[in-house]
N, C-alpha and C positions, 0 to 999 in steps of 0.2 A: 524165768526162774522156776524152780521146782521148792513149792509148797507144801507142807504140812498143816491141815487145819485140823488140832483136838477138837471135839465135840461139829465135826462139819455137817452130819446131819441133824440138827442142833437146828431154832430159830434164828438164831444169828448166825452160826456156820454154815449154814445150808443157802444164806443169802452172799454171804462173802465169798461162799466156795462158787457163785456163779460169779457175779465180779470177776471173781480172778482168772476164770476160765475164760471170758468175756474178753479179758486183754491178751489171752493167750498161751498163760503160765498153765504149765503143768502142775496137778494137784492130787496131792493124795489125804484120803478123810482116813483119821481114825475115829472112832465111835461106839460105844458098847451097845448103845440104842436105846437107853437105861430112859432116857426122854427126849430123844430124838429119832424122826421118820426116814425111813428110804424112802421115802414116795414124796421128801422133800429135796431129793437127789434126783430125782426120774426122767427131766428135761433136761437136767444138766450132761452133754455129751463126755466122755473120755477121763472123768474123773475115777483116779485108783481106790477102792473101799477097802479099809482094814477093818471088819469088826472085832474090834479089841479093848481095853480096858487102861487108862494112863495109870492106875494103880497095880499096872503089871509092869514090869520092867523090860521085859522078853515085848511086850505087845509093843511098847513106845520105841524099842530100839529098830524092832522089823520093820516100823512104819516109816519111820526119820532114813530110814535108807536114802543116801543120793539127795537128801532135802536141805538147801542153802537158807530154807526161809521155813519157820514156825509161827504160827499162829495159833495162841493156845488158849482157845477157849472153851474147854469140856471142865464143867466143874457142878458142885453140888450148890446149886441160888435158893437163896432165900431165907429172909429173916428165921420166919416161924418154921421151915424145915429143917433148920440149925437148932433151933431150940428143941425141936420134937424128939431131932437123932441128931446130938454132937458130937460122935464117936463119928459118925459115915461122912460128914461133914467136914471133918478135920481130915480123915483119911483120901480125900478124891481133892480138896483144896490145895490140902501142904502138902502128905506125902507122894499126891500126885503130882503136882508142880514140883518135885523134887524131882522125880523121875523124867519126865521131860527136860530139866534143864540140865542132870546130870547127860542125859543122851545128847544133848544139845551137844556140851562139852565134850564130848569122847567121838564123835562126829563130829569132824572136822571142818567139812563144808560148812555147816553152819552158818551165818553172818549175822543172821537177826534174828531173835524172838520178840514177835508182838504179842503181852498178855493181855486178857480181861482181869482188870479187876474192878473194883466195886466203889461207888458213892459210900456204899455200904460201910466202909472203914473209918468217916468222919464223928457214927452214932450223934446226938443230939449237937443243936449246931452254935455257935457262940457268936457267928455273925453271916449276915450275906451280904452279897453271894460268896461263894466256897472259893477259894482258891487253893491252891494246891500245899500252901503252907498252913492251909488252918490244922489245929490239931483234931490229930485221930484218935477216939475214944470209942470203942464200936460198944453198938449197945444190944449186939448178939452173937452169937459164935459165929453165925456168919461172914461178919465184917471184921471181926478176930482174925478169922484165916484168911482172907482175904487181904487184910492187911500182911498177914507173915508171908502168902506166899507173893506178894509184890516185895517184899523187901528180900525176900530170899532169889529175887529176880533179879533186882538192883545189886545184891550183893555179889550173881555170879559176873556180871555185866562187870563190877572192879575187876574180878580176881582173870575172867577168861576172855580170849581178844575175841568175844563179839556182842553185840549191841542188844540192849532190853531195852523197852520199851513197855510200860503198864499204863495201860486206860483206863481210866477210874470211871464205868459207865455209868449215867444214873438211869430215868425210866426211860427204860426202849421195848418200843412197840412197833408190830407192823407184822408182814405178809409172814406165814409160816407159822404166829405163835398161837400157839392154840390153846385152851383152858387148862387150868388148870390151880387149884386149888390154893395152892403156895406161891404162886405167881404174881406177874404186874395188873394195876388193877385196871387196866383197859383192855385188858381180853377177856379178864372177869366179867369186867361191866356186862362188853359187847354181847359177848354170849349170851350173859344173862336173860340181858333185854332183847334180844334177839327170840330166845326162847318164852319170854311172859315170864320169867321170875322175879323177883323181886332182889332188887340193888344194895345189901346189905353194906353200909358207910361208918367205918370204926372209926366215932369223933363226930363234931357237927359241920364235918364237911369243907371247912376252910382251911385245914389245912394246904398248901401247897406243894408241887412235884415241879420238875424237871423234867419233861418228855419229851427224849428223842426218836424219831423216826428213824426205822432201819436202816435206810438207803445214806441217810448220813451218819451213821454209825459204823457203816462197812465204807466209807472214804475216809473216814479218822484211819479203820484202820491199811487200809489203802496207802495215804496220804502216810502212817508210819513206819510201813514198809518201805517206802521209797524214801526217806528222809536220813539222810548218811551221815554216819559216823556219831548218831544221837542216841543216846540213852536218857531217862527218865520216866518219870509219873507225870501222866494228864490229866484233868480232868475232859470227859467229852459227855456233854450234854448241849442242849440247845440254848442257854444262856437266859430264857424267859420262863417263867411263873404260869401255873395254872393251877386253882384252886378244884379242890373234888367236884366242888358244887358245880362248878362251871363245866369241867367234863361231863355232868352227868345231864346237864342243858344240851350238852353240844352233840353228845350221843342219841339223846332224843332229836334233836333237831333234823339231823344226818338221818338216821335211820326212819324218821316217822311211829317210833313208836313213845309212848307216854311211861315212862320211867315210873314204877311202883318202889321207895326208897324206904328203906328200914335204918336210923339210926342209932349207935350202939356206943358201947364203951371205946376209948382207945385203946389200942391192941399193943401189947408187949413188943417191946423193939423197934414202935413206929418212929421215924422224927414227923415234929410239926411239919416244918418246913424245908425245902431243898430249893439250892438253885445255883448252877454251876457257874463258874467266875472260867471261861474256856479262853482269856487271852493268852495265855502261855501256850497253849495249843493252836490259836490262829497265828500268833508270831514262830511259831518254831514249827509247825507241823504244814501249814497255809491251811487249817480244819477251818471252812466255814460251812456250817450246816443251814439247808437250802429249803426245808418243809416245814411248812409252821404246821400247829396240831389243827385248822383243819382241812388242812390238805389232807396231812396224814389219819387222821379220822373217816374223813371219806375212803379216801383207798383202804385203809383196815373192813372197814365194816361193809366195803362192797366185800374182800376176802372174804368174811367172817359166815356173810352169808352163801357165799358159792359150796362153801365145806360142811356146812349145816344137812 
């Protein structure tokens, strides 16, 4: 198949776009670079780079040329970077996912788009685990848009004969993702404590997350590309619980270093707790995610330290 991955020099795109290359498929990245690396493309051999913008219309349709399959996930993440700028955040979430799935539609090859979208759209939670029926209430512009542009996904998926597909991702972590301020907080951590600073914790630490590892976040979406004639929202997380406190045991533990922890107020937009209810995605996708977190810990923080 010939692939389109938005954001493919991306943490997540840059992992997927080898995947895909791996099995064979031809793939073209668009990418503005806005926070994503070429030099997380570098190993990858024969992959096409567009560097372009999905909030340009002209950049999405040149890219999608000749492409049967999308994968679209270049978008603006994060709670707190949604509240800081909700103007830029609405504009790269909705009206960019508009343009992509308009091109979708006037490209005719097309068959499938598989989107990112977010845990982020459920904001505070009324029961666990999540399932895909809980109600969506987002508790930042964030997961505002991210909810409109999953349902504006869903809604072309009615109207035009080809398949959407939205992942509702929650914490994913792994090789490629690198610090950053508005980000998940296990590449915060890692860095942190990697460097000797000190592990600043919004809340006293128990709340809980959902953390999936890459490598089973790029078969979710593997496993929805290849899954016919299916449209819907998934949830994809790893289905178990980890408390801050306990990542930040587990980070010392891994690494050898002694964790200096600062805690603070809760942070606007947080929820307590997350924890993804993924059987609707093991029955209808076969998604079983294969890294518990400290597999996945280990393999982060050897990364984390090679790029230091």
């Amino acid at each position: 198949m010939n692939a389109l991955v938005t954001g493919g020099a991306g943490f997540i795109g840059s992992n997927l776009v080898g995947e895909l290359v791996r099995k064979g498929h031809s793939v073209t990245v668009l990418d503005n670079l806005s926070s994503g690396y070429l030099e997380n493309l570098s190993e990858i051999k024969g992959v096409r780079f567009w560097q372009g913008d999905i909030c340009s219309a002209d950049d999405v349709a040149l890219a999608m040329q000749s492409c049967d399959l999308v994968f679209h996930l270049a978008a603006s993440v994060g709670n707190k970077r949604s509240i800081d700028n909700p103007i830029r955040d609405a504009e790269v979430n909705v009206l960019g996912t508009i343009n992509v799935l308009e091109q979708a539609r006037r490209q005719r090859d097309v068959r499938k788009v598989v989107m990112a979208s977010s845990a982020g759209i459920f904001g505070e939670l009324k029961y666990l685990p999540i399932d895909e029926e809980h109600p969506a209430e987002p508790d930042s512009p964030y997961g505002a848009t991210k909810l409109a542009s999953e349902k504006l996904g869903l809604l072309y998926a009615r109207m035009y004969p080809f398949d959407v597909i939205a992942l509702r991702y929650f914490n994913v972590y792994g090789r490629n993702q690198r610090f950053d301020a508005y980000g998940n907080v296990i590449p915060i951590f890692t860095f942190k404590l990697l460097r000797g600073e000190t592990l600043e914790v919004f809340g006293d630490g128990e709340q809980t997350r959902d953390f999936i590892h890459v490598d089973d976040l790029v078969q979710a979406n593997m496993k929805a590309a290849e899954a016919d004639g299916v449209s819907g929202a998934f949830n994809i997380g790893s289905g178990a619980t980890v408390t801050i406190n306990t990542l930040i045991s587990l980070l010392g533990r891994v690494s050898g270093q002694s964790p200096n922890v600062l805690y603070s107020g809760r942070r606007l937009g947080d929820v307590l707790d997350s924890c993804a209810d993924i059987s609707k995605a093991r029955n209808l996708l076969d998604f079983r995610p294969s890294v518990n977190i400290e597999q996945g810990v280990e393999d982060y923080v050897g990364w984390t330290r090679s790029v230091l």
